[in-house]
N, C-alpha and C positions, 0 to 999 in steps of 0.2 A: 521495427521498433520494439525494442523490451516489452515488455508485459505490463510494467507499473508506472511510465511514462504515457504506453497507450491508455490505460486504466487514470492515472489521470488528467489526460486533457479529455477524455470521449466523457469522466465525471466530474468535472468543473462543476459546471454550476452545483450539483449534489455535495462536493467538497465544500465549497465555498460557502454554501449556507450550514451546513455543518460546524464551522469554525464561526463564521458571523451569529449563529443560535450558542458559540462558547465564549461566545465577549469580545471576539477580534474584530481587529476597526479592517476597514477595507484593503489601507497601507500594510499589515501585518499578513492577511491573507496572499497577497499579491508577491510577498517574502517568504510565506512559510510554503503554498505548497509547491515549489521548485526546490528548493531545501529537503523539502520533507522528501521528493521522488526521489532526488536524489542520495541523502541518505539511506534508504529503503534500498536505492538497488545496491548499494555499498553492503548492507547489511547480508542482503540474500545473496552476497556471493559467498558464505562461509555456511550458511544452512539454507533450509529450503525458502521461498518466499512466503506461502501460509504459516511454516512456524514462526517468521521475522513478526506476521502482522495478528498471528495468535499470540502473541506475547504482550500485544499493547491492550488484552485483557488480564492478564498476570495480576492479581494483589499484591507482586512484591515490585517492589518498585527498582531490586536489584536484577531480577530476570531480566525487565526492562533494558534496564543499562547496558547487562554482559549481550542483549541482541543487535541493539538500535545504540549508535554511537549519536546519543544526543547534544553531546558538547560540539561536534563536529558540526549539526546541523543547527544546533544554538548559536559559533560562533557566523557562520554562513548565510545566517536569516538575521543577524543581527537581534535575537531575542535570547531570554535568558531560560535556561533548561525547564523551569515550572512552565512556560509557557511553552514550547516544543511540546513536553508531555503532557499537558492538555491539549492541546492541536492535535497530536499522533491519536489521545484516546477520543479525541471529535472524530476524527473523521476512519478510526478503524471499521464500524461496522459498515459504511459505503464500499470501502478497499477490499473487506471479505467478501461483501456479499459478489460486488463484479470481479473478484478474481475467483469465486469459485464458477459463478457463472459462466466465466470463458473458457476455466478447464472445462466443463462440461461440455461447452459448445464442443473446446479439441479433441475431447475423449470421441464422441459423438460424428466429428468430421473421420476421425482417425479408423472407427469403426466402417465407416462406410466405404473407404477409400482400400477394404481390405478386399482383392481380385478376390470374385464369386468362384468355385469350383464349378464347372462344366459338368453336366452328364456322364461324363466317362470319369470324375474324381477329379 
């Protein structure tokens, strides 16, 4: 499974109240974050995935745009792009914070899994 499909169903409920603490009724949640992984993985196949979901802190709101094809997940969720880009910037700092977490974990598995040198080098 991807990274940001795993990332979120394993944060569901974190998403979810995330968006429901940003004014969405339960039927919008239940549309947007399917939409949203999905755009997301669209977006991080042309840069990396932490720049995709570093950008839904940007002040511009064109950085935004050129990363995260939000018309795509507007028309796909049935909701209009103000509301995608308040969703995306609800629930980015959940999506940072378990996607650095898990590279960490990998960094961490990847280290370990490096064969030890023996006695003799």
């Amino acid at each position: 499974m991807d990274p940001i499909r795993h990332c979120f169903e394993h944060h569901r409920h974190s998403l979810t109240k995330c968006l429901i603490n940003a004014d969405f009724s339960q039927d919008q949640v239940t549309r947007f974050l399917p939409g949203a992984a999905t755009g997301l993985l669209e977006s991080s196949r042309n840069t990396s995935l932490f720049q995709t979901l570093a950008s839904l802190f940007s002040c511009s709101r064109y950085t935004l745009l050129r990363k995260i094809d939000i018309g795509s997940i507007a028309r796909n969720t049935g909701m209009n792009p103000d509301q995608v880009t308040a969703g995306l910037h609800a629930i980015a700092p959940v999506l940072l914070h378990a996607i650095a977490k898990e590279s960490r974990r990998h960094d961490s598995d990847m280290i370990h899994s490096v064969p030890q040198a023996g006695p003799d080098g």
